[in-house]
Backbone as ProteinMPNN parsed JSONL, in Angstrom:
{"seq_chain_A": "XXXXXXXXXXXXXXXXXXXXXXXXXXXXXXXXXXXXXXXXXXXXXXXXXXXXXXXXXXXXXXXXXXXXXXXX", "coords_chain_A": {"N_chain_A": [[7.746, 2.942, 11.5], [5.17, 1.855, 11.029], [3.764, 3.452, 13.217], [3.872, 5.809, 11.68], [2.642, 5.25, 9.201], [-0.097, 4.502, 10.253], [-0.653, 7.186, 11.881], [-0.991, 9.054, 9.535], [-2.948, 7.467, 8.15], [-5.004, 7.92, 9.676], [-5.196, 11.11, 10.084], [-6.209, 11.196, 7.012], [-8.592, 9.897, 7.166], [-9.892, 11.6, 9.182], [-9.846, 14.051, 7.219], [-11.829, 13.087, 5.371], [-13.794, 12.757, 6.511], [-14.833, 10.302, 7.729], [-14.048, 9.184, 10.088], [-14.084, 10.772, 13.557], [-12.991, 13.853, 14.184], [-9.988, 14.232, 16.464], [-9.711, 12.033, 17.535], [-7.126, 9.573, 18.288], [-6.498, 6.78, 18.154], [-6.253, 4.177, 16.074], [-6.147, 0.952, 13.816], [-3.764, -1.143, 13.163], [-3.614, -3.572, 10.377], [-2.361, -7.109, 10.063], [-0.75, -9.335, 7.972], [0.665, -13.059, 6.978], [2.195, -14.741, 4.213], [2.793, -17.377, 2.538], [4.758, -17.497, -0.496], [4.248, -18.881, -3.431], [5.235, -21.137, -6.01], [4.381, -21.298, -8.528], [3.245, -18.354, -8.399], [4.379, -15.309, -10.119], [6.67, -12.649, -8.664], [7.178, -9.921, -7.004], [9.732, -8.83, -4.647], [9.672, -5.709, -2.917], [13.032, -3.912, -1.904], [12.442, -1.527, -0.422], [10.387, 1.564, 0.383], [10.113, 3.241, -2.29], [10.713, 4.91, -5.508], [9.763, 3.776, -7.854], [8.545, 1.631, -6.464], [6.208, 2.733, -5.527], [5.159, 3.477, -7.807], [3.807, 1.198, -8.695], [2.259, 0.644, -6.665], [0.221, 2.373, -7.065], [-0.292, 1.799, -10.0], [-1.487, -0.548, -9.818], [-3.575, -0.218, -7.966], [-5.019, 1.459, -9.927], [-6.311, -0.437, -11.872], [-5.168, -0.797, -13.946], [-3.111, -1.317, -17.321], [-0.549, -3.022, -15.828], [2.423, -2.002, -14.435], [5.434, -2.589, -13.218], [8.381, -2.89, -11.595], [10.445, -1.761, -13.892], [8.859, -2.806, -16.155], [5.904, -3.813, -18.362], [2.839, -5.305, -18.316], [0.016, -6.706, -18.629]], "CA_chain_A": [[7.092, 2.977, 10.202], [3.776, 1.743, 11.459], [3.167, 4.4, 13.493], [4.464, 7.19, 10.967], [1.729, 5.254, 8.312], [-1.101, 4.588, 11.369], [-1.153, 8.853, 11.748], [-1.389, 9.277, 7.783], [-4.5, 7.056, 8.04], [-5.938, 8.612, 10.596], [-5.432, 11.772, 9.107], [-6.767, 10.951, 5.868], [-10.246, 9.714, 7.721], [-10.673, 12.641, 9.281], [-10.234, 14.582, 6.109], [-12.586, 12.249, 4.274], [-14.826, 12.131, 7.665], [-14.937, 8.567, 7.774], [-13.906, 9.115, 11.597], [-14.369, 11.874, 13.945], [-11.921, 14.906, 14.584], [-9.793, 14.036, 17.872], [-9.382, 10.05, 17.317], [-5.942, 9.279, 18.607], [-6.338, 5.45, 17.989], [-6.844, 3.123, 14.848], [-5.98, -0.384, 13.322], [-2.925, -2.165, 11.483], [-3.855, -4.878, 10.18], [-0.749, -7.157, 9.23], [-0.792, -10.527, 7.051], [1.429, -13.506, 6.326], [1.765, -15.643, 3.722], [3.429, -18.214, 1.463], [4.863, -17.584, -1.831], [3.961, -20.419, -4.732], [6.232, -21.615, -7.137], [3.818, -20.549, -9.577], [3.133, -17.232, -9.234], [5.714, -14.258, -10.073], [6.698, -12.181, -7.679], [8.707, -9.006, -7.057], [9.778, -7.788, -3.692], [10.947, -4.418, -2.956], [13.717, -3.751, -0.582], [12.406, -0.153, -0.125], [8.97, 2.043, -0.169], [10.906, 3.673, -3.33], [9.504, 5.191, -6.029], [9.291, 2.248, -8.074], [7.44, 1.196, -5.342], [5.002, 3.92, -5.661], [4.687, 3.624, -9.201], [3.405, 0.005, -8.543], [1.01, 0.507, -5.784], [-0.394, 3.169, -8.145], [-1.074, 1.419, -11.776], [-2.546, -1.291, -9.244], [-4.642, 0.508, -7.635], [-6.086, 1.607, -11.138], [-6.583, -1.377, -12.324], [-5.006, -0.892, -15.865], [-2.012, -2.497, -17.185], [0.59, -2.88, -14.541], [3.807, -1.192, -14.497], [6.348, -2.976, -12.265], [10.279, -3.494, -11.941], [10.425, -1.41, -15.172], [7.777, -3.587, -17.01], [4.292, -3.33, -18.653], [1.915, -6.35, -17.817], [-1.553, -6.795, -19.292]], "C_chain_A": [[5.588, 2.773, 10.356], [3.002, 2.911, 11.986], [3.115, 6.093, 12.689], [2.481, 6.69, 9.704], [0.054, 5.286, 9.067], [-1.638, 6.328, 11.237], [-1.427, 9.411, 10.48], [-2.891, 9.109, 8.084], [-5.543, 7.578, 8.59], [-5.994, 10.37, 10.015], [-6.443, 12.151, 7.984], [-8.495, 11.097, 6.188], [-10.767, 10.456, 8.125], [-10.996, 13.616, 8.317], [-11.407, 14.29, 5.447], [-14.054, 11.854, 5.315], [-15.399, 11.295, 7.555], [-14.468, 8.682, 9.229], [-13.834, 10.892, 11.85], [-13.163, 12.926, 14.256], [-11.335, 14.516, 15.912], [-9.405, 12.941, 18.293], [-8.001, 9.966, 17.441], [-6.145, 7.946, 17.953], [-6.425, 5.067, 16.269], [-5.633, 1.675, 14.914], [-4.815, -0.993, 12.612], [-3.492, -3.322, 11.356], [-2.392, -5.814, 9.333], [-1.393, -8.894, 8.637], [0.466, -11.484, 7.011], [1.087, -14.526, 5.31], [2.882, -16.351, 2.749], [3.683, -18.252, 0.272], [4.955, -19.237, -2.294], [4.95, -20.192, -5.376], [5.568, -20.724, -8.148], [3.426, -19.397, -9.816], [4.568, -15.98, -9.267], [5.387, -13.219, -9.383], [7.465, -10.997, -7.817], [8.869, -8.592, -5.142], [10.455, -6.725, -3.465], [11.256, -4.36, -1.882], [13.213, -2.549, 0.375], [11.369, 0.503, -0.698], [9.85, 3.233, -0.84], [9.725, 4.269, -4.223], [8.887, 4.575, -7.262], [8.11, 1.675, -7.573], [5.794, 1.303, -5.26], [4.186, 3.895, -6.64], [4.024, 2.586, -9.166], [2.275, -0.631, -8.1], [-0.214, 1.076, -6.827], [-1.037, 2.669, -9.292], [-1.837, 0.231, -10.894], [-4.108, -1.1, -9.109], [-6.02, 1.293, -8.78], [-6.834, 0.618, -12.084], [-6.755, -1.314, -14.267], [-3.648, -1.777, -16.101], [-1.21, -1.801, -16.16], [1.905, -2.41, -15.038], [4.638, -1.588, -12.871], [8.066, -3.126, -12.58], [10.7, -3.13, -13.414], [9.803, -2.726, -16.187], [6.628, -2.77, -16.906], [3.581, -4.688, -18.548], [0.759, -5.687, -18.129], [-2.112, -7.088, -18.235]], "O_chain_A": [[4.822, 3.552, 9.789], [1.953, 3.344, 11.508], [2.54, 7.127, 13.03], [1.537, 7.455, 9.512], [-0.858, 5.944, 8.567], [-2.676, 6.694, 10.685], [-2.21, 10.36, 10.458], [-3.767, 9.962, 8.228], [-6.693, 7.694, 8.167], [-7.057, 10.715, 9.499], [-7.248, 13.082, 7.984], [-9.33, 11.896, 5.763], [-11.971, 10.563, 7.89], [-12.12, 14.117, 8.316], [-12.035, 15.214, 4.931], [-14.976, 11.072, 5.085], [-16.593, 11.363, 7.262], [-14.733, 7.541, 9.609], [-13.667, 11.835, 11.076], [-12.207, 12.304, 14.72], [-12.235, 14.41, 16.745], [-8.789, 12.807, 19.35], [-7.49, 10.41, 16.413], [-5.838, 8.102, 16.771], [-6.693, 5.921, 15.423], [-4.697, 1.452, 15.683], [-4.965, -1.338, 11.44], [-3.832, -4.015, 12.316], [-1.675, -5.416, 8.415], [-2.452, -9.384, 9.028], [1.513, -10.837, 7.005], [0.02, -15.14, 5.342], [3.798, -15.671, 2.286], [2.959, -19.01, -0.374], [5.438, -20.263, -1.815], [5.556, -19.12, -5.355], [6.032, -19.658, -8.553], [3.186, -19.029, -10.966], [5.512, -15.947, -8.478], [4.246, -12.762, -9.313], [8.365, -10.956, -8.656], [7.925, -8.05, -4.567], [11.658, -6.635, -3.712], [10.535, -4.559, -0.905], [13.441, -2.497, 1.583], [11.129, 0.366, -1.897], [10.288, 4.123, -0.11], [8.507, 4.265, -4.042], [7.737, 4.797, -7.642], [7.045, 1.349, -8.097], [4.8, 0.599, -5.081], [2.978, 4.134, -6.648], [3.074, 2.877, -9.894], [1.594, -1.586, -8.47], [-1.207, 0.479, -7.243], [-2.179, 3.011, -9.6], [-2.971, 0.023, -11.325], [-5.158, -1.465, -9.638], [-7.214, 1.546, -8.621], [-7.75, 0.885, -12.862], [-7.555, -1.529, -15.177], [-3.208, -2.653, -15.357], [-1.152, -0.637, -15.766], [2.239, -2.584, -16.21], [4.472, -1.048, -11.777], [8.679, -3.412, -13.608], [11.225, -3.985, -14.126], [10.543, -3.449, -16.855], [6.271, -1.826, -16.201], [4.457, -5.397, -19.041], [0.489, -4.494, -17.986], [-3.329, -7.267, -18.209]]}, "name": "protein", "num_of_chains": 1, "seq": "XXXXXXXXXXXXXXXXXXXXXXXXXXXXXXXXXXXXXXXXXXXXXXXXXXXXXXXXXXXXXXXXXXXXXXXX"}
């Protein structure tokens, strides 16, 4: 999965020439961290299209649309 999303990215950059034509390599960067009590959470089992829909109204920064919800 890493390497399937890694060649996307790279991809993409060369499209967007943000890197040069020919670039085999690039970066994951990975994270962990601690869910709080306090905030709500969803996780998905699966990059679904739920999923998709999620990353998406994020990424726009309007109301959110998750787990069939609307959020302000």
């Amino acid at each position: 999965m890493q390497e399937s999303f890694l060649r996307t990215s790279i991809a993409q950059a060369i499209t967007t020439r943000t890197i040069e034509e020919g670039q085999k390599y690039g970066y994951i960067s990975t994270f962990e961290f601690k869910l709080s009590e306090n905030l709500k959470t969803h996780i998905f089992e699966n990059a679904d299209v739920d999923w998709l829909h999620c990353i998406a109204v994020h990424r726009k920064k309007t109301k959110l649309w998750c787990n069939g919800g609307i959020y302000s």
